[in-house]
C-alpha positions as YAML, in Angstrom:
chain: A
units: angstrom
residues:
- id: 1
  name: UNK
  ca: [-20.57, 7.15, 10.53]
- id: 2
  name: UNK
  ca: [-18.18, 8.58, 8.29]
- id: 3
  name: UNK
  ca: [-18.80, 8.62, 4.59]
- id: 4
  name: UNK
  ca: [-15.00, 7.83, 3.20]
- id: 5
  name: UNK
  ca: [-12.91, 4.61, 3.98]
- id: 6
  name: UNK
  ca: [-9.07, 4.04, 3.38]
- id: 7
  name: UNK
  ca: [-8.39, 0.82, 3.29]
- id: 8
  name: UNK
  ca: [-4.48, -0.58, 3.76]
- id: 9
  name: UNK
  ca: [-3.52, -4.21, 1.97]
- id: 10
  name: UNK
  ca: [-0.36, -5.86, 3.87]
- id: 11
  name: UNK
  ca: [0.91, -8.89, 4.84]
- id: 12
  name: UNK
  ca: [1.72, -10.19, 8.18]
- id: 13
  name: UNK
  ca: [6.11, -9.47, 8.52]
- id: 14
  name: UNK
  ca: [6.95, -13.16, 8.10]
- id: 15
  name: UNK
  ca: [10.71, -14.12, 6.77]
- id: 16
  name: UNK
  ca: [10.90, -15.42, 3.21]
- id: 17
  name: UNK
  ca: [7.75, -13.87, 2.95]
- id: 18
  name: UNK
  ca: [7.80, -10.42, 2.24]
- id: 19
  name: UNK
  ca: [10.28, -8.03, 0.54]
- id: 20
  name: UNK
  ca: [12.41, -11.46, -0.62]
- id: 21
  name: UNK
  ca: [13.32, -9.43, -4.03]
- id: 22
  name: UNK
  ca: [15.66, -7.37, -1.17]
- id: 23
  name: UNK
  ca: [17.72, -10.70, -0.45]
- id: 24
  name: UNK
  ca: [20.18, -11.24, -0.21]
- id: 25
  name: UNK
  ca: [21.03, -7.02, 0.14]
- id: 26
  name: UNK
  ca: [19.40, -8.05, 3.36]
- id: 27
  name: UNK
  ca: [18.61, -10.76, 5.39]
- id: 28
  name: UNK
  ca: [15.49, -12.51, 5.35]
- id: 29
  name: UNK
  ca: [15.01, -10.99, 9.05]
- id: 30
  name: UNK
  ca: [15.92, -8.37, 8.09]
- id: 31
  name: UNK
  ca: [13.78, -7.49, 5.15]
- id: 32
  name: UNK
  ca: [11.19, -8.94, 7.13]
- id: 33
  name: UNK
  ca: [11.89, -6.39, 9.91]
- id: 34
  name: UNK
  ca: [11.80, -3.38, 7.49]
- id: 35
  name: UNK
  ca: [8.57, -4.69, 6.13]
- id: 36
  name: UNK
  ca: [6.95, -4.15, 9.32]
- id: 37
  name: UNK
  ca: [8.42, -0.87, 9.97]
- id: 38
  name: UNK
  ca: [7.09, -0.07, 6.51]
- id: 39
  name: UNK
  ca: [3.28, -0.83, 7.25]
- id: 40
  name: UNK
  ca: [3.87, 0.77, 11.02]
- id: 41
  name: UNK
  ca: [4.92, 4.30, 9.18]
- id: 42
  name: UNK
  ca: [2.39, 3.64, 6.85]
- id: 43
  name: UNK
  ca: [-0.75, 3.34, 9.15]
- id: 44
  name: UNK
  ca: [0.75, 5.95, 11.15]
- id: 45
  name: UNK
  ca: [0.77, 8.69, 8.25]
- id: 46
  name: UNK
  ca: [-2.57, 7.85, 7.42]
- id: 47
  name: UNK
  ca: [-3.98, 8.80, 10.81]
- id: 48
  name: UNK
  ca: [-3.91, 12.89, 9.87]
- id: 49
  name: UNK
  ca: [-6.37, 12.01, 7.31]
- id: 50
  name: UNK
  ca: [-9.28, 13.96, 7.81]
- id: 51
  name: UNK
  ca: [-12.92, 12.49, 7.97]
- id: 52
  name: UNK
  ca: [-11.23, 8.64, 6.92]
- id: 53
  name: UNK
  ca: [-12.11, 5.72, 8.49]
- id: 54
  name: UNK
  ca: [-9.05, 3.32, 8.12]
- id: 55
  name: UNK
  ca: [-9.25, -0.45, 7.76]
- id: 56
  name: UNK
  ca: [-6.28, -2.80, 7.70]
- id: 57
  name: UNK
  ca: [-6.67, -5.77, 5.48]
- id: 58
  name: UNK
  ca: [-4.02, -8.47, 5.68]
- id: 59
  name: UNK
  ca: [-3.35, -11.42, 3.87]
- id: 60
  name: UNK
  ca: [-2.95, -13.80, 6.54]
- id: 61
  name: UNK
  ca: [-4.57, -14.89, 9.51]
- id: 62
  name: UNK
  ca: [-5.58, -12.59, 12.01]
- id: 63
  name: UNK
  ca: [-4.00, -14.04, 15.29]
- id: 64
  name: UNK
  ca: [-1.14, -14.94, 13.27]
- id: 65
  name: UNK
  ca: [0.93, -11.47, 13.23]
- id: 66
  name: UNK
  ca: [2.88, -11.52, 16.12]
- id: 67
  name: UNK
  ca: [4.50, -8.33, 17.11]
- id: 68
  name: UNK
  ca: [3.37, -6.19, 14.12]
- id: 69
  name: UNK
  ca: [-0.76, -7.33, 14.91]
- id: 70
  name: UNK
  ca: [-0.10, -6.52, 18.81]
- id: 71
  name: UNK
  ca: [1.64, -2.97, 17.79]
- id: 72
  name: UNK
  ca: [-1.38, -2.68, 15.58]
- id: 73
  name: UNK
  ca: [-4.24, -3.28, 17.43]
- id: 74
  name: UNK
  ca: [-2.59, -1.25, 20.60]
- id: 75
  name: UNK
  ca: [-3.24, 1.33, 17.68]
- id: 76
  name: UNK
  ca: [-6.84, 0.74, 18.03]
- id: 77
  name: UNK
  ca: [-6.92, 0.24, 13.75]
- id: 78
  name: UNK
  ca: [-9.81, -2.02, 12.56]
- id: 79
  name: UNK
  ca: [-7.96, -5.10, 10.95]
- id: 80
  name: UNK
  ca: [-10.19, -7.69, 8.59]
- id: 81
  name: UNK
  ca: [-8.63, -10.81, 6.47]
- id: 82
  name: UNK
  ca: [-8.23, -10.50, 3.14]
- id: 83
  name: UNK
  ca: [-10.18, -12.96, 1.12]
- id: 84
  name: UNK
  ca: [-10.33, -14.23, -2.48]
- id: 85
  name: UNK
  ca: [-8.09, -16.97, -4.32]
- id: 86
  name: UNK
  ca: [-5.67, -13.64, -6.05]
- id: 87
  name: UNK
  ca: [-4.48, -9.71, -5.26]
- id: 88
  name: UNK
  ca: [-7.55, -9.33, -7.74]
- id: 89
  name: UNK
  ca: [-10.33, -10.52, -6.26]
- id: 90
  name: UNK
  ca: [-9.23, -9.67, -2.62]
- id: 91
  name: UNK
  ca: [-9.20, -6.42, -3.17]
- id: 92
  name: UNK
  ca: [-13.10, -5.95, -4.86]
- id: 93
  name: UNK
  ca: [-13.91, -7.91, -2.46]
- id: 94
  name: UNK
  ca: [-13.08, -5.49, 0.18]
- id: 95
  name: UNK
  ca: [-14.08, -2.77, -1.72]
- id: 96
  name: UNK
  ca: [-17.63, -4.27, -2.13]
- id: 97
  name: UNK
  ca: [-17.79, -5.08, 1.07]
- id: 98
  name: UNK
  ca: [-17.26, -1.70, 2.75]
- id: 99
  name: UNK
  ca: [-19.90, 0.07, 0.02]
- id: 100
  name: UNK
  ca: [-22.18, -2.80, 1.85]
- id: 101
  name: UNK
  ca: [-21.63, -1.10, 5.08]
- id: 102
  name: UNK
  ca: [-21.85, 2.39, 3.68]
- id: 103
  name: UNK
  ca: [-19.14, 4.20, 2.69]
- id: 104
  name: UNK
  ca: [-19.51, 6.26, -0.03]
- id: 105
  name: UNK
  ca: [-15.59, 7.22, -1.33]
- id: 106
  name: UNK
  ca: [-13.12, 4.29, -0.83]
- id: 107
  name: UNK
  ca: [-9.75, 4.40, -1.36]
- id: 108
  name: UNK
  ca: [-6.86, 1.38, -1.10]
- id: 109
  name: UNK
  ca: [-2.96, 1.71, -1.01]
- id: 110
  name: UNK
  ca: [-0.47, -0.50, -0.22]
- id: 111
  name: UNK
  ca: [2.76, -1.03, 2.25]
- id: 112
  name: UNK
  ca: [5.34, -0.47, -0.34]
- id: 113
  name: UNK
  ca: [5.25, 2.98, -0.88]
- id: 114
  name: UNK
  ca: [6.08, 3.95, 2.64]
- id: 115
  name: UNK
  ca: [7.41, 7.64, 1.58]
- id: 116
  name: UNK
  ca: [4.31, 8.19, -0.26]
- id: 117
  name: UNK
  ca: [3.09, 11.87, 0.13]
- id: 118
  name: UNK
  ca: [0.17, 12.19, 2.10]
- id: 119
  name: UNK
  ca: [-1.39, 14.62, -0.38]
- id: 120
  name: UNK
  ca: [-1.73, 12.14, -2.97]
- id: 121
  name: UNK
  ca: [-4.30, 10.28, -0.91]
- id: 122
  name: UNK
  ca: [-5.67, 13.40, 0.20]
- id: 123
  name: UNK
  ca: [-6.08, 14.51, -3.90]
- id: 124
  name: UNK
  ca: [-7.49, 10.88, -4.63]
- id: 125
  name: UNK
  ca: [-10.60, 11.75, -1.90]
- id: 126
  name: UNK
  ca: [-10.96, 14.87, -3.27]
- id: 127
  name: UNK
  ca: [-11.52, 13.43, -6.65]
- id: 128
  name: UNK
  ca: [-14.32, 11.08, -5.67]
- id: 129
  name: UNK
  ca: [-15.43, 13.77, -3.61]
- id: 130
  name: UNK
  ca: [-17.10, 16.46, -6.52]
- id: 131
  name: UNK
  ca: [-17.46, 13.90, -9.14]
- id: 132
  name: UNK
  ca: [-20.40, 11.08, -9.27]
- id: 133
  name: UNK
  ca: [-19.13, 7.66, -10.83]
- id: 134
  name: UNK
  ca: [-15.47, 8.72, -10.53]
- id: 135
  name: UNK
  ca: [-12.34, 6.56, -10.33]
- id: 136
  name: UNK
  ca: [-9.25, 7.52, -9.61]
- id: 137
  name: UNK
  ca: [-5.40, 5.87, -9.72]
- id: 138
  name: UNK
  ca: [-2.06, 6.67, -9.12]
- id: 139
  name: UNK
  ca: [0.52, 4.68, -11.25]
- id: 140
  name: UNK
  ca: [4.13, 3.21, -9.93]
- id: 141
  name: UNK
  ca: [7.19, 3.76, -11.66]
- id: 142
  name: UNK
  ca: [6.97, -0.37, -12.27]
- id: 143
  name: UNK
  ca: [4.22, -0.61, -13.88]
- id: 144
  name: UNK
  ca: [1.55, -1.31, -11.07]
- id: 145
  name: UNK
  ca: [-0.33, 1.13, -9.45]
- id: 146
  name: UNK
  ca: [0.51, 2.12, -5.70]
- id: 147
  name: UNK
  ca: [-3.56, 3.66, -5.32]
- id: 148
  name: UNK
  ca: [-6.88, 3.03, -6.34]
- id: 149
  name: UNK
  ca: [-10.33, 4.45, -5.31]
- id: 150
  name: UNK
  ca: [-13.46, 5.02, -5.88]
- id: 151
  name: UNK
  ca: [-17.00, 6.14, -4.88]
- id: 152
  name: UNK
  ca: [-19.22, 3.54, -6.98]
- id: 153
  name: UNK
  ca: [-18.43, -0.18, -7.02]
- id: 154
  name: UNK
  ca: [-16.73, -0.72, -10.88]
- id: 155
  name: UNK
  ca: [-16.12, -4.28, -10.61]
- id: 156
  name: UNK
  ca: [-14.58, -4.35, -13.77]
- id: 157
  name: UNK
  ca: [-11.19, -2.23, -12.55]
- id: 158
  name: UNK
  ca: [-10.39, -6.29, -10.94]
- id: 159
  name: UNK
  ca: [-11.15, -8.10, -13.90]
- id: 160
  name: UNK
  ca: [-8.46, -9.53, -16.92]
- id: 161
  name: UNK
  ca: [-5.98, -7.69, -14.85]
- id: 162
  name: UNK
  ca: [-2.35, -9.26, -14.78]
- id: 163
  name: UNK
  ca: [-1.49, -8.25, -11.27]
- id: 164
  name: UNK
  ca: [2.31, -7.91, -9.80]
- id: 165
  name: UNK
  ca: [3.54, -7.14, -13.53]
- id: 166
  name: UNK
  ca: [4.64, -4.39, -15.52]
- id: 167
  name: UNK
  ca: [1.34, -4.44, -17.25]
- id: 168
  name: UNK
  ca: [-0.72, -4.07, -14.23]
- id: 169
  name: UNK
  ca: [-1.39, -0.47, -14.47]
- id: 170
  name: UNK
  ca: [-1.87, -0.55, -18.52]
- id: 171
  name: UNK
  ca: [-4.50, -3.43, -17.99]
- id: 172
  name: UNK
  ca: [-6.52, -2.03, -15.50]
- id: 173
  name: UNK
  ca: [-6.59, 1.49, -17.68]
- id: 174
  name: UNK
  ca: [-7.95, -0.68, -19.94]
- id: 175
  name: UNK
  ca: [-10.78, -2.25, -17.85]
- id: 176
  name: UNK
  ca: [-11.71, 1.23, -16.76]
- id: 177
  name: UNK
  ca: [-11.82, 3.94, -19.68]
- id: 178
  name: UNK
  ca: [-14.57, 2.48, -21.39]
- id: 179
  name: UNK
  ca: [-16.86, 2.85, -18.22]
- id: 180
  name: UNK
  ca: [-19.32, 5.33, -17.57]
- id: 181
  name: UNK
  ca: [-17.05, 6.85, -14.49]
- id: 182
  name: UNK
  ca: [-15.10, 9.93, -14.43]
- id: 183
  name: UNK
  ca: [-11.19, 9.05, -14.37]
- id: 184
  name: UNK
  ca: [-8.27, 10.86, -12.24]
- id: 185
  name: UNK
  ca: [-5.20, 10.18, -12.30]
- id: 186
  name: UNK
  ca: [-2.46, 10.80, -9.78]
- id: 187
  name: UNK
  ca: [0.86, 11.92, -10.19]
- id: 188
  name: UNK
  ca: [3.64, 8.96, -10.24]
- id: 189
  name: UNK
  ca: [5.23, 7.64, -7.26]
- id: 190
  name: UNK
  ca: [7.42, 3.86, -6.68]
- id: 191
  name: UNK
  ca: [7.08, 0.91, -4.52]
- id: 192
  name: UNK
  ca: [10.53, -0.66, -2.68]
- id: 193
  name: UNK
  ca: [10.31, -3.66, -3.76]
- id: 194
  name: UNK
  ca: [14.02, -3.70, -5.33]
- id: 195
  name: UNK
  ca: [17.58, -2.38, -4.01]
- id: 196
  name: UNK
  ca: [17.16, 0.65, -6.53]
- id: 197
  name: UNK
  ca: [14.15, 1.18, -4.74]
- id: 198
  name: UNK
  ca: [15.58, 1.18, -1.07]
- id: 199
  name: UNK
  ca: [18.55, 3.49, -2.36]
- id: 200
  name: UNK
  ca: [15.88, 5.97, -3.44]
- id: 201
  name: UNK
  ca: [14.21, 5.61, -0.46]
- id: 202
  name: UNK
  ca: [17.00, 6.05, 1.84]
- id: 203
  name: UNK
  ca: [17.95, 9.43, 0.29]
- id: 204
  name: UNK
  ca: [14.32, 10.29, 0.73]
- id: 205
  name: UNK
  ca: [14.34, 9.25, 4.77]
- id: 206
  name: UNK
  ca: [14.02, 12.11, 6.76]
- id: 207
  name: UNK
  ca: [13.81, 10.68, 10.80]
- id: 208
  name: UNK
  ca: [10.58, 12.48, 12.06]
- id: 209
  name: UNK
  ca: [8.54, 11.75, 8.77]
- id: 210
  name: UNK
  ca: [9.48, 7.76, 8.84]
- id: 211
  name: UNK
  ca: [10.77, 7.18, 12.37]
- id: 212
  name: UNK
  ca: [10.08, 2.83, 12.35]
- id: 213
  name: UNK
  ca: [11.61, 2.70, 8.65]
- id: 214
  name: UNK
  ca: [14.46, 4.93, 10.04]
- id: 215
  name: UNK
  ca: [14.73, 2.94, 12.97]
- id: 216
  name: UNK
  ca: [14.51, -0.14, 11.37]
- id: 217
  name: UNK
  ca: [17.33, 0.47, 8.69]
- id: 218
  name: UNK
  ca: [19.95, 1.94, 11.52]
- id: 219
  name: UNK
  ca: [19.26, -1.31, 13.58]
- id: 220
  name: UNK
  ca: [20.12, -3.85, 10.19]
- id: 221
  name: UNK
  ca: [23.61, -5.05, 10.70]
- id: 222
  name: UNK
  ca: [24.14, -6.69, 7.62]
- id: 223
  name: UNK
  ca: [22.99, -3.93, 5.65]
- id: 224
  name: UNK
  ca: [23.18, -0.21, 6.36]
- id: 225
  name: UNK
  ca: [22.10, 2.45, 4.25]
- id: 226
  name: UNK
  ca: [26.25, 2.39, 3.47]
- id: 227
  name: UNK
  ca: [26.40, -1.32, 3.08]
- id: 228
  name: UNK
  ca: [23.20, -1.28, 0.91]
- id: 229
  name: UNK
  ca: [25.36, 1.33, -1.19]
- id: 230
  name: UNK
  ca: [28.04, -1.01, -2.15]
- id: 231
  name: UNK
  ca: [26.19, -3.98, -3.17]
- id: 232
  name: UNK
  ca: [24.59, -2.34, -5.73]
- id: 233
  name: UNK
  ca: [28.48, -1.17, -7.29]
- id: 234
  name: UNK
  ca: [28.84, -4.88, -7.06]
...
């Protein structure tokens, strides 16, 4: 068994459901559509991760994902429900519950930072990796944070946390410093979650490092990368 565990929070690609702060830029297909491609280039990056064992937890139902679950499983990832009543207590929960089965460094990102380097992960393992008790986090341009890990179970980075605000990142600094863990933190990176954000993106898109996300933005209709370009001017 191996000792360190990534695990990847996302949401089954439903319409009006995810990425609904890039309508109406895009359709609500359509957003939905480049959701999925985001959390099909994100699992696939992750797979060059040395010595990781990778589990998929989504908020939603498994046997509820259509397309995206059937393209995932074919993957052969290891996909678990989310639980707990907020973002908060879903994610110690799956923390805790992977320490149960006896991994020893865990790390969780997201599906919104689908350019994120892979050495940033790679540099949050290595943190946990030579220090006992260490934390580590990598903070978002908005205020959130886009990665958070560990190798002991701190359930105090998920408490009195205001998640999904600009304060998210600030608050959980605040839950953590005054443990008895080492802290790291990463270097900055940004979630798309806006149209800023999918501008930046697109200038980042290179077509063998995101090939779903590049796929998926040449096949939008209503809203090419040049389209995208001229609703923001307007």
């Amino acid at each position: 068994m191996l000792s360190s565990a990534l695990i990847i929070f996302f949401k089954w690609a439903k319409a009006n459901k995810v990425k609904t702060r890039l309508v109406p830029a895009l359709s609500p297909d359509d957003a939905a559509a480049l959701y999925a491609a985001f959390v099909k280039d994100t699992f696939a990056k992750v797979r060059a991760l040395r010595d990781v064992e990778i589990f998929g937890y989504v908020s939603g139902m498994l046997g509820n994902g259509g397309d995206l679950e059937a393209h995932l499983t074919a993957q052969s990832f290891t996909l678990r429900e989310q639980q707990g009543t907020d973002l908060g207590e879903r994610m110690q929960r799956a923390f805790q519950e992977l320490f149960r089965d006896g991994f020893r460094r865990i790390v969780i990102i997201g599906t919104d930072s689908p350019d994120l380097p892979l050495n940033y992960i790679t540099a949050a393992f290595d943190s946990l990796h030579y220090s006992q008790n260490a934390l580590c986090i990598g903070p978002a341009a908005d205020g959130g944070y886009y990665l958070l890990g560990m190798n002991h179970f701190f359930p105090e980075a998920f408490q009195n946390v205001p998640y999904s605000s600009s304060e998210t990142y600030r608050a959980t600094l605040h839950q953590i410093i005054p443990l008895s863990g080492r802290l790291f933190t990463l270097r900055h990176w940004y979630d798309v979650d806006t149209l800023d954000d999918l501008l930046r993106l697109s200038r980042n898109l290179q077509q063998d490092h995101l090939p779903f996300t590049s796929a998926a933005l040449a096949r939008i209709h209503l809203a090419t990368r040049e389209q995208i370009a001229v609703s923001a001017m307007t």
